[in-house]
N, C-alpha and C positions, 0 to 999 in steps of 0.2 A: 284758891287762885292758882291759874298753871300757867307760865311762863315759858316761852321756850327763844331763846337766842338765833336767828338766821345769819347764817357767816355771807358777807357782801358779794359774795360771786353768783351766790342763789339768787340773790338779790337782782344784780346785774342779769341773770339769766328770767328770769319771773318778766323784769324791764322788757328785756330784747326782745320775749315773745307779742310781750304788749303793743311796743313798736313793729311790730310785723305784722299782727292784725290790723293796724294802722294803716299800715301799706296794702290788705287787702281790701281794706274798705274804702280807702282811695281810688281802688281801680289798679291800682301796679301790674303790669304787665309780667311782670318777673314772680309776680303772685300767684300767677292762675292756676295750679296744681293746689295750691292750697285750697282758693278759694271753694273748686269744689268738693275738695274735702270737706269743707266746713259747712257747705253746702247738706250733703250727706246729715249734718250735726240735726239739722231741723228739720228729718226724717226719720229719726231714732227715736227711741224708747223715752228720752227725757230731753226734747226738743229745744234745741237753743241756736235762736239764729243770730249772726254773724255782729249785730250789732247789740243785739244780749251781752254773749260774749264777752267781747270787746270792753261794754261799761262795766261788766263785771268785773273784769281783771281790771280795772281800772282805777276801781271800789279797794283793790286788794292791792296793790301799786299806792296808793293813794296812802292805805294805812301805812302799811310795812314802810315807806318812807318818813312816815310823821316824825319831825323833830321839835317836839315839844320840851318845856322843864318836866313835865309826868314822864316821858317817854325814855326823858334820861335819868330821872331817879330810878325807873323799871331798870332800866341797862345797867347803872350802877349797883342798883340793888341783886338785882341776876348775877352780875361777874363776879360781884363781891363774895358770893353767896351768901349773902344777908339774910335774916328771918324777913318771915311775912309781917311783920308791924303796922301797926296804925296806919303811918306813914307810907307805906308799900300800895296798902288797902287803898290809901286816897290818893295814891298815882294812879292806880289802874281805874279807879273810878272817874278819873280825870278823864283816862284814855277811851275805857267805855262810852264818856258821853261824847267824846268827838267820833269814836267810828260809829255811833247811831247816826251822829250827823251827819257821816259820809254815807248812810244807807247801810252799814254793817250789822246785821242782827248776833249779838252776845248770847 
């Protein structure tokens, strides 16, 4: 099991950009440098267009928010630096089956 901590500014920044492709796929005005950036996206080597994108990070927004009781025995157990135990093992299997259910492949 690998575990890794994100400090809340990452967090908040991971947000921000989600919220901005938001605003590109709304149409915003104040967008349109982006949007043909992103445009560009769905003519490159690993093709992903703007509304991919978007539900992707979405997918990943979605996890990295989760606040579950699994999510926080993971956190307690991470900060603490506690062994991997039983207990540890059936949080993150907890957590696994919710990010399948957000579309997240493990």
């Amino acid at each position: 099991m690998y575990l890794l901590a994100l400090p809340a500014w990452e967090l908040e920044q991971i947000w921000a950009v989600f919220q901005v492709l938001r605003r590109v796929q709304a149409g915003d005005p104040e967008t349109g440098e982006l949007y043909e950036l992103l445009k560009d996206l769905e003519r490159g080597p690993l093709p992903c267009t703007l509304d991919q994108c978007a539900a992707d990070l979405q997918r990943v927004v979605a996890v990295l928010t989760l606040d579950t009781p699994a999510v926080r025995r993971l956190a307690t157990a991470l900060a603490l630096g506690a062994p991997h135990d039983a207990a540890a093992h059936e949080a993150y299997d907890e957590v696994e089956t919710v990010w399948a259910a957000a579309g997240v492949r493990c």
